[in-house]
C-alpha positions in Angstrom: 0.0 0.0 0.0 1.1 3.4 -0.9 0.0 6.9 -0.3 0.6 9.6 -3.3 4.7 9.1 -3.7 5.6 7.8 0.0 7.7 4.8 0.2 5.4 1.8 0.5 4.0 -0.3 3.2 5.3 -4.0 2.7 3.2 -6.9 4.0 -0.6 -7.5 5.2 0.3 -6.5 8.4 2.2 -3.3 7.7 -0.8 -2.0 6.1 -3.4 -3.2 8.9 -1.8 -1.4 11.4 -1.6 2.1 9.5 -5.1 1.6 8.5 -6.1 0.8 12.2 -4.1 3.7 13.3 -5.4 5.8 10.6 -9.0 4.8 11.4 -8.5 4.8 16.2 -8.0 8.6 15.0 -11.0 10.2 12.7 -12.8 12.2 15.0 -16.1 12.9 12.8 -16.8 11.8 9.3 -18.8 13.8 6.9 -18.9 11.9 4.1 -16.9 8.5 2.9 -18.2 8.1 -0.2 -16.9 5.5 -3.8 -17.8 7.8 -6.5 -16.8 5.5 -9.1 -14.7 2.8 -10.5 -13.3 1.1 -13.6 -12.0 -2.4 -13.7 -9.7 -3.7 -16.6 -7.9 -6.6 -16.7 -6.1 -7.1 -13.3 -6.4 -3.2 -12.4 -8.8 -1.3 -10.9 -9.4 2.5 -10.1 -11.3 3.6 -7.2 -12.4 7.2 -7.0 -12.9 8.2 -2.8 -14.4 11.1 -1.9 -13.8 11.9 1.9 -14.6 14.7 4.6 -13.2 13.7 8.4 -11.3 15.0 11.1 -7.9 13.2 12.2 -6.6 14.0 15.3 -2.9 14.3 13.4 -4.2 15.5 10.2 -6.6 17.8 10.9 -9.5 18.1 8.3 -9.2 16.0 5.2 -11.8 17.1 2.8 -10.3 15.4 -0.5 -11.1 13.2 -3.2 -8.7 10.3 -3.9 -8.4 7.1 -6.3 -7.3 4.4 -5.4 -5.2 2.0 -7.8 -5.0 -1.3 -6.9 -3.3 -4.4 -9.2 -5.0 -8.2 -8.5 -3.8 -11.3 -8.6 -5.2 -14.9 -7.6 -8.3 -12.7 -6.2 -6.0 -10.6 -4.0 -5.2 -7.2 -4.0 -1.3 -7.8 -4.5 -0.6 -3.5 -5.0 -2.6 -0.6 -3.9 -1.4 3.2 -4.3 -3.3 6.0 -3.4 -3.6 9.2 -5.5 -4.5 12.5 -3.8 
């Protein structure tokens, strides 16, 4: 998993803990919404849109896609762009 240009996170549990991290800290969510998507092949592009408060990063009122590669059923790379 990858955010924007950051250096990935290697390994299930390397993302499960940012992500439960990420989520023990939204204070209030607006909106959390899938706006889209397109599948092709083995890729597919998810389009987020997102309002919350983070206790680190304050307000996050963005929209973001997410990019993710498949294999055997399994998301094998995810980056998002925002």
């Amino acid at each position: 998993m990858q955010e924007n240009e950051q250096p990935p996170r290697i390994g299930k549990a390397a993302c499960r803990t940012f992500e439960e991290d990420f989520l023990s800290k939204v204070k209030a969510m607006r909106t959390f919404v899938c706006d889209g998507y397109v599948i092709s092949g083995n890729k597919a592009f998810i389009v987020y849109r997102i309002d919350v408060d983070h206790a680190d990063w304050g307000t996050l009122n963005m929209s973001e896609v997410a990019i993710q590669e498949w294999s055997n059923g399994k998301v094998v790379r995810e980056k998002f762009v925002y």
